[in-house]
Biopython code that builds the backbone (N, CA, C, O; Angstrom):
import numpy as np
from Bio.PDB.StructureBuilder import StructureBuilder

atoms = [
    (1, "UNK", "N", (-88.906, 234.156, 49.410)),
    (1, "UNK", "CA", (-88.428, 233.402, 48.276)),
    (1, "UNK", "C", (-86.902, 233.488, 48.192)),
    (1, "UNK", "O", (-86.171, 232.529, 47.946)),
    (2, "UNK", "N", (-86.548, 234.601, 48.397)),
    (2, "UNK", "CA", (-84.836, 234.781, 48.330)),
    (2, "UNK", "C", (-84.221, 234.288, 49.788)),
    (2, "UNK", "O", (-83.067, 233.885, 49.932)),
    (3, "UNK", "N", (-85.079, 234.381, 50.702)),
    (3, "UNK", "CA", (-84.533, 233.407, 51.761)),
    (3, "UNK", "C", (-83.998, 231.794, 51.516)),
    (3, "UNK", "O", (-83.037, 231.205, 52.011)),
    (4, "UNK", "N", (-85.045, 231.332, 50.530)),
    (4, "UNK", "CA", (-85.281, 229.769, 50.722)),
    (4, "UNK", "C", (-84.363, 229.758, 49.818)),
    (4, "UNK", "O", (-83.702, 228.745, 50.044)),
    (5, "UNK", "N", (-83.782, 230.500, 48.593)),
    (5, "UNK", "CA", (-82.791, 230.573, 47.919)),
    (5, "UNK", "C", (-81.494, 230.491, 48.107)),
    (5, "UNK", "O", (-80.852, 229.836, 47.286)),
    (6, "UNK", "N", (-80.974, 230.970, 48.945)),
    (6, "UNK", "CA", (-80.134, 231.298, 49.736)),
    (6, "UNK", "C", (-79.357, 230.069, 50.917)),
    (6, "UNK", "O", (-78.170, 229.787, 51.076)),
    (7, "UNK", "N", (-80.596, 229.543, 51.594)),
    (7, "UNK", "CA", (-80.196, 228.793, 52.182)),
    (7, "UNK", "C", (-79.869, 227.022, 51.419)),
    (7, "UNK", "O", (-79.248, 226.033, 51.808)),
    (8, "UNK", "N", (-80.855, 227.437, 49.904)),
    (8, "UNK", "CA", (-80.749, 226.016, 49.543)),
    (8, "UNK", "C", (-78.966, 225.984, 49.111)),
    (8, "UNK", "O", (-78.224, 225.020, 48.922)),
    (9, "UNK", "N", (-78.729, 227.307, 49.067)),
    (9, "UNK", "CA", (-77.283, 227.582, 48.218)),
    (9, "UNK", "C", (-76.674, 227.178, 49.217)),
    (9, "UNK", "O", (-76.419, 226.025, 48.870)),
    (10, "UNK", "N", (-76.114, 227.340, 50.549)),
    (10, "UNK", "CA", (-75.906, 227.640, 51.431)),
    (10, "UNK", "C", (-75.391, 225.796, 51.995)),
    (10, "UNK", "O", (-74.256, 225.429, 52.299)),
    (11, "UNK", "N", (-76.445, 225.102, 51.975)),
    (11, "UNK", "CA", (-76.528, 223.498, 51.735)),
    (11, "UNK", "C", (-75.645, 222.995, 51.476)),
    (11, "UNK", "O", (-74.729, 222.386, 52.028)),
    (12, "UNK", "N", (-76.207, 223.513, 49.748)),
    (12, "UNK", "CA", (-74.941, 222.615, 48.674)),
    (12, "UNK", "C", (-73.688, 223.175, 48.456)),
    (12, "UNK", "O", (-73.066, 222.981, 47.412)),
    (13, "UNK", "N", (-73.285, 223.846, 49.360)),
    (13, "UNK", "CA", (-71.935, 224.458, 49.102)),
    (13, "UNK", "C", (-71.014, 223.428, 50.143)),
    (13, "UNK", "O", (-69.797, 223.603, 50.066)),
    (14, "UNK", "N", (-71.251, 222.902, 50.623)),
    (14, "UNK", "CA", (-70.622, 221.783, 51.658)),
    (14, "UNK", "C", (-70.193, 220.499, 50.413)),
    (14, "UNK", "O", (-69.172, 219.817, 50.326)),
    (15, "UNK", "N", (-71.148, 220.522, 49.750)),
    (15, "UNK", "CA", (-70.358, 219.251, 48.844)),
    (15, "UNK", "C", (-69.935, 219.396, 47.515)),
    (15, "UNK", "O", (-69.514, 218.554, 46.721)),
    (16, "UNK", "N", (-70.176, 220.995, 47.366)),
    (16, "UNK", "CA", (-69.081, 221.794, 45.725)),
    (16, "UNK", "C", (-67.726, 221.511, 46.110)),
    (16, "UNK", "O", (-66.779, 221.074, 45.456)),
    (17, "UNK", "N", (-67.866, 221.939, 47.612)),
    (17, "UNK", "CA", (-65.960, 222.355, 48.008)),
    (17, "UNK", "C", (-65.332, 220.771, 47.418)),
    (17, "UNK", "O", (-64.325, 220.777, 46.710)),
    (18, "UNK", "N", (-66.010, 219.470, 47.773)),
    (18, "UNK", "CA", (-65.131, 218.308, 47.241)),
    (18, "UNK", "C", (-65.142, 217.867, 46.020)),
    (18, "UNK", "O", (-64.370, 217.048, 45.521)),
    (19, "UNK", "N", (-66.404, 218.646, 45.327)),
    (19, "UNK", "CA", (-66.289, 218.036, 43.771)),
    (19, "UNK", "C", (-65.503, 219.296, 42.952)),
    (19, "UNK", "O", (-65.164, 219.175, 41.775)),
    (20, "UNK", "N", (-65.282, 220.418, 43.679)),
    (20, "UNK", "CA", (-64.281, 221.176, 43.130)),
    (20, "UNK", "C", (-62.391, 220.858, 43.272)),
    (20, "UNK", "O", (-61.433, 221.392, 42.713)),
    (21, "UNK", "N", (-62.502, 219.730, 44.305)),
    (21, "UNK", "CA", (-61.180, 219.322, 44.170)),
    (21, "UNK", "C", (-61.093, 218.294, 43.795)),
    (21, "UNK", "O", (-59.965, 218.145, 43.326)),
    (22, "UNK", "N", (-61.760, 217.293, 43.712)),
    (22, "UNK", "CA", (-61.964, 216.754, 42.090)),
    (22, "UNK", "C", (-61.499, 217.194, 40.850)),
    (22, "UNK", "O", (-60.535, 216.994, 40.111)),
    (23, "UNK", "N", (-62.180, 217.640, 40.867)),
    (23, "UNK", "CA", (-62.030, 218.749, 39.193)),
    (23, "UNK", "C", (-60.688, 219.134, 39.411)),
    (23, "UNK", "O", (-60.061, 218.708, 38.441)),
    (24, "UNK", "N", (-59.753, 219.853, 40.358)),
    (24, "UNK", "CA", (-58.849, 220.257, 40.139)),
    (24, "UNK", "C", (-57.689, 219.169, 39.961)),
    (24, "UNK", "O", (-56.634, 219.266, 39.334)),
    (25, "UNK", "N", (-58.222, 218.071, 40.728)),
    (25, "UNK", "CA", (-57.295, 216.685, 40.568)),
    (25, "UNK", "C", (-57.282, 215.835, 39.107)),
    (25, "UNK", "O", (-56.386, 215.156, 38.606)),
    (26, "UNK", "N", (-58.410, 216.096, 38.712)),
    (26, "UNK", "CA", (-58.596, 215.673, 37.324)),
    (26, "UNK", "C", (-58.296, 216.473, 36.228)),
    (26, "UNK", "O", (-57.855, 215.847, 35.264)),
    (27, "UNK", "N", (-58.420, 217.827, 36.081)),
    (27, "UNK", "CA", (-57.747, 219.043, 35.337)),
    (27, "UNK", "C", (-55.767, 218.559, 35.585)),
    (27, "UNK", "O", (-55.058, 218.218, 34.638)),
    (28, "UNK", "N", (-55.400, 218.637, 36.667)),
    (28, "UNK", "CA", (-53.847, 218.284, 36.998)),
    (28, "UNK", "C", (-53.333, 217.174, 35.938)),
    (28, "UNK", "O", (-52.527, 217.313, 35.018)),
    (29, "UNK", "N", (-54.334, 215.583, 36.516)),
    (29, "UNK", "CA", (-53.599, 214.952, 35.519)),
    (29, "UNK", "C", (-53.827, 215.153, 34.238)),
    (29, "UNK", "O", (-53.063, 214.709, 33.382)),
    (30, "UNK", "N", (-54.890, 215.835, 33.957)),
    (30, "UNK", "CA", (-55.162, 215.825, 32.221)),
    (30, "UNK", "C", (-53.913, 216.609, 32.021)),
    (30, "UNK", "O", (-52.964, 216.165, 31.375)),
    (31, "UNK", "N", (-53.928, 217.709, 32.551)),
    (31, "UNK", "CA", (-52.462, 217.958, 32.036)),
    (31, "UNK", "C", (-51.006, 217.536, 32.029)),
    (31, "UNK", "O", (-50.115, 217.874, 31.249)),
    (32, "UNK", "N", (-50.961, 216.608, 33.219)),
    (32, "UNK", "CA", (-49.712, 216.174, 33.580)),
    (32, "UNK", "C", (-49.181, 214.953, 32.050)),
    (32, "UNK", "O", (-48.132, 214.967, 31.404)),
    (33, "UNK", "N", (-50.463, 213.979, 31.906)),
    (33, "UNK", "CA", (-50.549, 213.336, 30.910)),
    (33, "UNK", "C", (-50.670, 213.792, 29.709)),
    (33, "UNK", "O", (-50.580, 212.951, 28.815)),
    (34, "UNK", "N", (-50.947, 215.473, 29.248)),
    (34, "UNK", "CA", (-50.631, 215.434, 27.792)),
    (34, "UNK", "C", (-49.818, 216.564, 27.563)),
    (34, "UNK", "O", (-49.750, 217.213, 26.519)),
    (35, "UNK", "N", (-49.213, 216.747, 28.605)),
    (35, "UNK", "CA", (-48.077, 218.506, 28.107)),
    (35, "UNK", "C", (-46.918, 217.596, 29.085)),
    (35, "UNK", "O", (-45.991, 217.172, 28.395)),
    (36, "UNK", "N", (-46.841, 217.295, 30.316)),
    (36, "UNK", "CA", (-45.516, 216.999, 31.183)),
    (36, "UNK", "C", (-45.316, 215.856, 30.570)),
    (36, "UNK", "O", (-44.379, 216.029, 29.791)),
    (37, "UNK", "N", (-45.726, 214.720, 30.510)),
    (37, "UNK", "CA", (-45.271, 213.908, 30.050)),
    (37, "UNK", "C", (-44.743, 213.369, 29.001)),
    (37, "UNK", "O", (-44.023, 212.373, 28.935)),
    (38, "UNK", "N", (-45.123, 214.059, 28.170)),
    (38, "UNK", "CA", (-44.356, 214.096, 26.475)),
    (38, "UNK", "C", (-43.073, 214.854, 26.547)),
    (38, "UNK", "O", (-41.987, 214.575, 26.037)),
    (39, "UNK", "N", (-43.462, 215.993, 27.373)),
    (39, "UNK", "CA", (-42.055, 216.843, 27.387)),
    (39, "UNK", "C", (-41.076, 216.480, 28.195)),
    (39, "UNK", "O", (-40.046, 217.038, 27.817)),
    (40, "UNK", "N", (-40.820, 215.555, 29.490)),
    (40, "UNK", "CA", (-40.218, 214.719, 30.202)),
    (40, "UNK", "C", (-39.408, 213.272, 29.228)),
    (40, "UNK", "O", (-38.377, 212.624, 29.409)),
    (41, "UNK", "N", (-40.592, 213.235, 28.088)),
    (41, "UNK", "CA", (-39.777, 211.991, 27.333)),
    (41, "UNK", "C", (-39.222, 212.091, 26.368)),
    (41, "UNK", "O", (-38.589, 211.175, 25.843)),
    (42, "UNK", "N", (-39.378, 213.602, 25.782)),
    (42, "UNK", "CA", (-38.772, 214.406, 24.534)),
    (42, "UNK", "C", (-37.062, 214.115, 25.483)),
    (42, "UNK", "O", (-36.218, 213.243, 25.273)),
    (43, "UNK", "N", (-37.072, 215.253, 26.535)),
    (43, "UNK", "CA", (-36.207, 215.896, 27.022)),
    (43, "UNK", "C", (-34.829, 214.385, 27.170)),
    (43, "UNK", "O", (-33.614, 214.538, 27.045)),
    (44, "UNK", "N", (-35.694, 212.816, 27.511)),
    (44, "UNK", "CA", (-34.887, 212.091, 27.814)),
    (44, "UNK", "C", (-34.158, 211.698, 26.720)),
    (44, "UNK", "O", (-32.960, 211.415, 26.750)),
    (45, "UNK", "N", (-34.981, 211.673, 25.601)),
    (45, "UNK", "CA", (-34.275, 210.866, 24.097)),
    (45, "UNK", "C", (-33.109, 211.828, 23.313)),
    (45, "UNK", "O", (-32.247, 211.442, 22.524)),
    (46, "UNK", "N", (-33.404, 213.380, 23.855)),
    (46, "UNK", "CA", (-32.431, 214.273, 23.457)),
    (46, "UNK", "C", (-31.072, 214.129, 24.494)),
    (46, "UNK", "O", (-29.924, 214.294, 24.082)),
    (47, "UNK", "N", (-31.315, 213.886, 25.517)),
    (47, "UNK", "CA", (-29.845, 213.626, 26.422)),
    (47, "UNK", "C", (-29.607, 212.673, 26.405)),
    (47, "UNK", "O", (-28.474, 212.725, 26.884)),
    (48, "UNK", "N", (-29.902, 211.080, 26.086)),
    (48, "UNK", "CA", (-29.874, 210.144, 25.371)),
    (48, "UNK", "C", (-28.698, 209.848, 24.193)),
    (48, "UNK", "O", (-27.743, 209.091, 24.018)),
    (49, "UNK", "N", (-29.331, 210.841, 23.569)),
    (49, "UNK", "CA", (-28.603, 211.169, 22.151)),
    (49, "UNK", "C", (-27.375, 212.224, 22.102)),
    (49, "UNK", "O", (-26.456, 212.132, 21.288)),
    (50, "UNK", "N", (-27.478, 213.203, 23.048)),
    (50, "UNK", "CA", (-25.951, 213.418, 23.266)),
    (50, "UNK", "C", (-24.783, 213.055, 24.172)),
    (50, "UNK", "O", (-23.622, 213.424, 24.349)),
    (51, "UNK", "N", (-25.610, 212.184, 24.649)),
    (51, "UNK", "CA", (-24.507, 211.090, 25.499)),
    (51, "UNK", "C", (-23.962, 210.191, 24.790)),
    (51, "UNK", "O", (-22.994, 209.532, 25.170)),
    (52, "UNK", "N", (-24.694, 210.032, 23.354)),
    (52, "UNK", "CA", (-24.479, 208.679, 22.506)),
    (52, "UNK", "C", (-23.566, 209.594, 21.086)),
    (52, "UNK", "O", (-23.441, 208.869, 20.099)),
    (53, "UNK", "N", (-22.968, 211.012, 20.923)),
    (53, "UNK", "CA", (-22.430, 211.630, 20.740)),
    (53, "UNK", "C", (-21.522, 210.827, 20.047)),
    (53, "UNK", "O", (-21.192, 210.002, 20.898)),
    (54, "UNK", "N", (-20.646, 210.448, 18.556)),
    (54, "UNK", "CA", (-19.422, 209.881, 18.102)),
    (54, "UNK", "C", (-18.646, 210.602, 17.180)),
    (54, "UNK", "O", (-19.345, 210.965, 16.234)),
    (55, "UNK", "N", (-17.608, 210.910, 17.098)),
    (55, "UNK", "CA", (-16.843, 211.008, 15.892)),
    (55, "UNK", "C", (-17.685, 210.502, 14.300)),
    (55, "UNK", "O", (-18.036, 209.390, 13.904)),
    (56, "UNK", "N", (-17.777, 211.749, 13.735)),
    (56, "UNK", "CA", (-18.656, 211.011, 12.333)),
    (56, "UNK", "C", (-20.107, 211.093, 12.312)),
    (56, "UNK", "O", (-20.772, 210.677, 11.363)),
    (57, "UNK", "N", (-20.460, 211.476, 13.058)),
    (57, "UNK", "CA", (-22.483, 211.613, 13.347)),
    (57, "UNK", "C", (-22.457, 212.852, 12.449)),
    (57, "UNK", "O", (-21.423, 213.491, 12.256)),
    (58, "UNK", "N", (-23.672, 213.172, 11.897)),
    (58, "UNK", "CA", (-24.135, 213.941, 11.493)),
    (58, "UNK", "C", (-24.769, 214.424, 12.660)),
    (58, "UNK", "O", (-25.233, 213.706, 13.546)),
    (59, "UNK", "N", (-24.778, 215.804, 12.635)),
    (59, "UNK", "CA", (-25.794, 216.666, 13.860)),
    (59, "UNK", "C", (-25.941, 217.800, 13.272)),
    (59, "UNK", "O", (-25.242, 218.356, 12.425)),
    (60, "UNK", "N", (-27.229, 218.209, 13.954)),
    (60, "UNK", "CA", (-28.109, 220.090, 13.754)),
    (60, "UNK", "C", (-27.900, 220.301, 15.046)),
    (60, "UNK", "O", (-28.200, 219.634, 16.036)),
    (61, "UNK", "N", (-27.217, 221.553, 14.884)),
    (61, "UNK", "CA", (-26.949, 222.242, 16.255)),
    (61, "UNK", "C", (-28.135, 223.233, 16.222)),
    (61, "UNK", "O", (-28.769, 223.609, 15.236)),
    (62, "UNK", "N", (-28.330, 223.655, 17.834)),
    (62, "UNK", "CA", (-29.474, 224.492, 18.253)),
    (62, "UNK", "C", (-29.317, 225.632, 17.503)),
    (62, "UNK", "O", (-30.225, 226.437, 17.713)),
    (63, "UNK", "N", (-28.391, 226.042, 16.602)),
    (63, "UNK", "CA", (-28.728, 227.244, 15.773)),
    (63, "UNK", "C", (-28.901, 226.894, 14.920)),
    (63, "UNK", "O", (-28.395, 227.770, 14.218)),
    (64, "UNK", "N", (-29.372, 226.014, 14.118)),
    (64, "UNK", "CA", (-29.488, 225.196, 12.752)),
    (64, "UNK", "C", (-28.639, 224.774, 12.080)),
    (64, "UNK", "O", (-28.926, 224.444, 10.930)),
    (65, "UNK", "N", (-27.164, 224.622, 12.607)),
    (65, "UNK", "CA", (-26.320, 224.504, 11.403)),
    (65, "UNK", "C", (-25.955, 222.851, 11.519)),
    (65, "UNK", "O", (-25.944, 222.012, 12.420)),
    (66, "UNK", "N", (-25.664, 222.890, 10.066)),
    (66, "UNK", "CA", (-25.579, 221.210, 10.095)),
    (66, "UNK", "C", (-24.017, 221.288, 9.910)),
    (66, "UNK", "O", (-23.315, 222.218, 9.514)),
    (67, "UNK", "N", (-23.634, 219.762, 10.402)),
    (67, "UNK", "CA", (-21.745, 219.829, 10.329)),
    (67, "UNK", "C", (-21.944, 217.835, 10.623)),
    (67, "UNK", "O", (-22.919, 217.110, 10.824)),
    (68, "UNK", "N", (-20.760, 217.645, 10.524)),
    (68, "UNK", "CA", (-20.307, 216.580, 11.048)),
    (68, "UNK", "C", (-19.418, 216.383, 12.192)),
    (68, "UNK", "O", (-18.312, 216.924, 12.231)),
    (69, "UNK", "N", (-19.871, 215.610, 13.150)),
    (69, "UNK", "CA", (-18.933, 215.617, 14.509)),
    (69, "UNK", "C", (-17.251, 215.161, 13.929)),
    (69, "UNK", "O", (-16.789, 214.395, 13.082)),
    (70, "UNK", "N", (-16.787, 216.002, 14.807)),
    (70, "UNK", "CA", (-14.963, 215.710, 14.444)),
    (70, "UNK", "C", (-14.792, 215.074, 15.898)),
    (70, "UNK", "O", (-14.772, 213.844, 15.867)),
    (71, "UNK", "N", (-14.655, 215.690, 17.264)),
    (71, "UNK", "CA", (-14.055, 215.436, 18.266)),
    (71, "UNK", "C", (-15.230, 215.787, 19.588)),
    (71, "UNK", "O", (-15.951, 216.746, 19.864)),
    (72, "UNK", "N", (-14.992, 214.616, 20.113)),
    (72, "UNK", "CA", (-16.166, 214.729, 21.300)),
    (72, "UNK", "C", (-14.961, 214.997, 22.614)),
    (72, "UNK", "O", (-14.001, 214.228, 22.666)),
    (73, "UNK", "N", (-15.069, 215.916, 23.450)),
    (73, "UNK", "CA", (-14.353, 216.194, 24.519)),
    (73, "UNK", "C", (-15.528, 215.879, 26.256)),
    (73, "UNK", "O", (-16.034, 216.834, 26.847)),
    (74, "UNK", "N", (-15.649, 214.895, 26.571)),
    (74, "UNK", "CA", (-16.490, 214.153, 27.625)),
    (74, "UNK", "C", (-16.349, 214.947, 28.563)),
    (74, "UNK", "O", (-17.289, 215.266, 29.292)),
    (75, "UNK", "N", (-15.087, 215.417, 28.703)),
    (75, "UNK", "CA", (-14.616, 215.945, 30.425)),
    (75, "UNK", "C", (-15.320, 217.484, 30.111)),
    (75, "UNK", "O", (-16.237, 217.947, 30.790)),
    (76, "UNK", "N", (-14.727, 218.132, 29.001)),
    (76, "UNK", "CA", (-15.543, 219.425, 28.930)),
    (76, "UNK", "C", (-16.919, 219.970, 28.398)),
    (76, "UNK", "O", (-17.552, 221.014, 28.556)),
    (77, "UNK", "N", (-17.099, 218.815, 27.706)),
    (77, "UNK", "CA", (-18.434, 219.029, 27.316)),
    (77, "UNK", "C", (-18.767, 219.552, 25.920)),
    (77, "UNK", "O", (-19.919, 219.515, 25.488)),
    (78, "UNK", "N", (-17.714, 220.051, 25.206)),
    (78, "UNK", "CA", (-17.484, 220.391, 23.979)),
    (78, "UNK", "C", (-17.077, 219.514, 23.129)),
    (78, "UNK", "O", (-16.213, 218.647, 23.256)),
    (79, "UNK", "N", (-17.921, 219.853, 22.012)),
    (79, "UNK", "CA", (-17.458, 218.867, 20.818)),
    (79, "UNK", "C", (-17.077, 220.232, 19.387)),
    (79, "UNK", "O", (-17.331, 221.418, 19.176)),
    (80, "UNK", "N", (-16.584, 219.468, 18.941)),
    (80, "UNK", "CA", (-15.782, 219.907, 17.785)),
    (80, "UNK", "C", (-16.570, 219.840, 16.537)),
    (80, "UNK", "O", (-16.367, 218.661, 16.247)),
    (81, "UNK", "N", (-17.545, 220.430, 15.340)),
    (81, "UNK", "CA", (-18.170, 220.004, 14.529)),
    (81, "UNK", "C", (-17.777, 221.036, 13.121)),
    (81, "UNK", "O", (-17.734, 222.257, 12.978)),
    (82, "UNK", "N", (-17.563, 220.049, 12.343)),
    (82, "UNK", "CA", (-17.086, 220.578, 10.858)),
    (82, "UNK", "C", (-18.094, 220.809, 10.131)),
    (82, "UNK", "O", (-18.876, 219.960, 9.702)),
    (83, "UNK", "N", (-18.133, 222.046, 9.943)),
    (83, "UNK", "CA", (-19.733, 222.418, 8.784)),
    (83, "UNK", "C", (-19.087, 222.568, 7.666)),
    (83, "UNK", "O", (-19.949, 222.742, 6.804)),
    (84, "UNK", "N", (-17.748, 222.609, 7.059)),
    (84, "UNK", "CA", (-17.677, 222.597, 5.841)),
    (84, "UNK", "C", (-15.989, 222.245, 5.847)),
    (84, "UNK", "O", (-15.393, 222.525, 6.887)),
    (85, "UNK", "N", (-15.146, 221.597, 4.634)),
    (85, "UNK", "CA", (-14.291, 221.196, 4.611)),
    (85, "UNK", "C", (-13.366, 222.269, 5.133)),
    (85, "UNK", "O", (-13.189, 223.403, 4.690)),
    (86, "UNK", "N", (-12.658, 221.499, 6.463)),
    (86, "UNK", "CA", (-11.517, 222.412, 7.335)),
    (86, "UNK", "C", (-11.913, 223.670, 7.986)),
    (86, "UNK", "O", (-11.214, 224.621, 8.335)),
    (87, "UNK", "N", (-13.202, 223.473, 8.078)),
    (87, "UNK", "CA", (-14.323, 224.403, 8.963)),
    (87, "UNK", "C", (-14.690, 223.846, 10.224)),
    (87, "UNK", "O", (-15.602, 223.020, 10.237)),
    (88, "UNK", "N", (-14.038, 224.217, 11.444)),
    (88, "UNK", "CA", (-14.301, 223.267, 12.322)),
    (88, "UNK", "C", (-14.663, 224.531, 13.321)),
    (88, "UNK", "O", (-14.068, 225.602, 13.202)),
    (89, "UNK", "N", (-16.036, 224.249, 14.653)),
    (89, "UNK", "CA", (-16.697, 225.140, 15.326)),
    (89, "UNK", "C", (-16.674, 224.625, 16.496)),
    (89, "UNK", "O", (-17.117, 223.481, 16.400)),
    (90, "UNK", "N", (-16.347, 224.902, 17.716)),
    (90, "UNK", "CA", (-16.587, 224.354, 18.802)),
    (90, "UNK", "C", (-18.285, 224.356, 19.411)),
    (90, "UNK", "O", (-19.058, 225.307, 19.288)),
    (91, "UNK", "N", (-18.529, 223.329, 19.932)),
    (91, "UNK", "CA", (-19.968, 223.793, 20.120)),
    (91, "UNK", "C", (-20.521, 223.019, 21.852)),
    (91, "UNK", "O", (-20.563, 221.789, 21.866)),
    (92, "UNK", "N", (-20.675, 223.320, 22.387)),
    (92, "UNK", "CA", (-21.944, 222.729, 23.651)),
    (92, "UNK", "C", (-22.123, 221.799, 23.565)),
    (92, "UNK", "O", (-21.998, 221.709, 22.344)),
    (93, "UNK", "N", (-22.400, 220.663, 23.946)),
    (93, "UNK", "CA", (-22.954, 219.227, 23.998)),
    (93, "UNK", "C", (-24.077, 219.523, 24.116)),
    (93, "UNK", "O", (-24.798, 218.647, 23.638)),
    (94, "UNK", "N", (-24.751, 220.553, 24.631)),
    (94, "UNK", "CA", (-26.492, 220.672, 25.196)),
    (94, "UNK", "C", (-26.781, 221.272, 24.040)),
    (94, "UNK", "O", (-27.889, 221.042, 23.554)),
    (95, "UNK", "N", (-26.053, 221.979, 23.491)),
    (95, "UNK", "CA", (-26.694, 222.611, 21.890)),
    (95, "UNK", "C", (-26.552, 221.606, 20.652)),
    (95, "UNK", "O", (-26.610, 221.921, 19.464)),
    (96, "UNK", "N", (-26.413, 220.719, 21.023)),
    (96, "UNK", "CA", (-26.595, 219.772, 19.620)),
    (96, "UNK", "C", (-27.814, 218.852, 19.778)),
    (96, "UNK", "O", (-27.653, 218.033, 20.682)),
    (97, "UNK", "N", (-28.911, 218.776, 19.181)),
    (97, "UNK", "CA", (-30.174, 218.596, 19.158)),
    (97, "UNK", "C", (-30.460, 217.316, 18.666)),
    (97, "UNK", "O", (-31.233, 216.648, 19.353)),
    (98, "UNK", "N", (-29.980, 216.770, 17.544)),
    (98, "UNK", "CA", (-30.811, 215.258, 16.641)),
    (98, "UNK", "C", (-29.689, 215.706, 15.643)),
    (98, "UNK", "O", (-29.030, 216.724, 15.429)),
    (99, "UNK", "N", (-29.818, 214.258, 15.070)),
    (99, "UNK", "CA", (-29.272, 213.602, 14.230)),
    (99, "UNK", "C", (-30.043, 214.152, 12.564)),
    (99, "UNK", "O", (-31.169, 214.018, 12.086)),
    (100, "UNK", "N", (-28.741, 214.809, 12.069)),
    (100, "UNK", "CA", (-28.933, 215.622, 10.455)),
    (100, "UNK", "C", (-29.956, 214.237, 9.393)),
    (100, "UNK", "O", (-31.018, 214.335, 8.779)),
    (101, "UNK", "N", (-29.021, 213.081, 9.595)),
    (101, "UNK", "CA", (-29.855, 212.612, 8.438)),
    (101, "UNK", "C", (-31.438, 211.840, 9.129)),
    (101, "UNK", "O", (-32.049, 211.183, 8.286)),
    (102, "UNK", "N", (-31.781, 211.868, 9.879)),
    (102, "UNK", "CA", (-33.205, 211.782, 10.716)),
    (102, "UNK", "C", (-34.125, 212.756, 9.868)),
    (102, "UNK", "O", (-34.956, 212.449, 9.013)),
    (103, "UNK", "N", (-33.807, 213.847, 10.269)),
    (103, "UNK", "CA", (-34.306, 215.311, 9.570)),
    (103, "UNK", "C", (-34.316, 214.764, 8.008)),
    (103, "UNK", "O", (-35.116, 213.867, 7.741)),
    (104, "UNK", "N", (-33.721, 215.117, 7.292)),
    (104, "UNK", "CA", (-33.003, 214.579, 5.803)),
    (104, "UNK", "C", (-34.473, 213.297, 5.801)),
    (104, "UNK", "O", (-35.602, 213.612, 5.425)),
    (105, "UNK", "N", (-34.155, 212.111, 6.223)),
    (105, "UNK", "CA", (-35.131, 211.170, 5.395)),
    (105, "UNK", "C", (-36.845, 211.560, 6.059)),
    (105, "UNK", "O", (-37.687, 210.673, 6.199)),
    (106, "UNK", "N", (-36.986, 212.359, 6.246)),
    (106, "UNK", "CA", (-38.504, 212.664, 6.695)),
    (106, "UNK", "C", (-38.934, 213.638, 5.567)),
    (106, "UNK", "O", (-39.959, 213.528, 4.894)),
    (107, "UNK", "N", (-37.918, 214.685, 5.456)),
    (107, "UNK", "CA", (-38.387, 215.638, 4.220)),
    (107, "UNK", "C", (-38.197, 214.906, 2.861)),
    (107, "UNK", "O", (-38.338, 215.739, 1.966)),
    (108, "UNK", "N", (-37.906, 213.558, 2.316)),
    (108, "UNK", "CA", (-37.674, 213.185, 1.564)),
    (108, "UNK", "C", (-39.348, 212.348, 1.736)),
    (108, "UNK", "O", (-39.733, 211.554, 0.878)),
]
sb = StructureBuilder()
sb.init_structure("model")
sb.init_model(0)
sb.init_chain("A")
sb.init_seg("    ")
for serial, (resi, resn, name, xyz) in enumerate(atoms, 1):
    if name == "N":
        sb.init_residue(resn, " ", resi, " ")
    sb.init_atom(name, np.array(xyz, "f"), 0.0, 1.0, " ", f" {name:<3s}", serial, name[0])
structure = sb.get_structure()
């Protein structure tokens, strides 16, 4: 009985091996389509948006602080942002995240 067991296993293991790469091809895109791909189109609308960087924008920088852009410097990559009158902070172009009043009319 454990013979005939064995060999029936033995069989069907010739056509697991392709429906197991299946499965792994179909597991891939499920993920590719709901974790990579959102995060690939997040990532574009945020560099997007600091390429589109102006004098006068409201922005939240990656440490939370809110300011208004003073001076965008292209060549270095630094911008200049005033969080409070004659308070001016140098900051990263990659650390400035979205637009302050975006934030602002959602919690409203």
């Amino acid at each position: 009985m454990t013979t005939v067991f064995l060999a029936a296993q033995a069989a069907g293991a010739g056509g697991s091996g392709m429906s197991m790469l299946l499965m792994m091809v179909a597991l891939f895109a499920i993920m590719w389509f709901f974790m990579i791909r959102p995060q690939q189109k997040k990532q574009k609308e945020i560099q997007k948006f600091q390429n589109s960087l102006a004098e006068g924008m409201p922005v939240v920088t990656g440490g939370g602080i809110y300011g208004t852009v003073k001076k965008v410097d292209i060549a270095s990559g630094i911008i200049e942002v005033e969080i409070a009158k004659g308070v001016t902070i140098r900051v990263d172009k990659g650390y400035v995240f979205k637009d302050a009043t975006a934030n602002q009319a959602v919690a409203k």
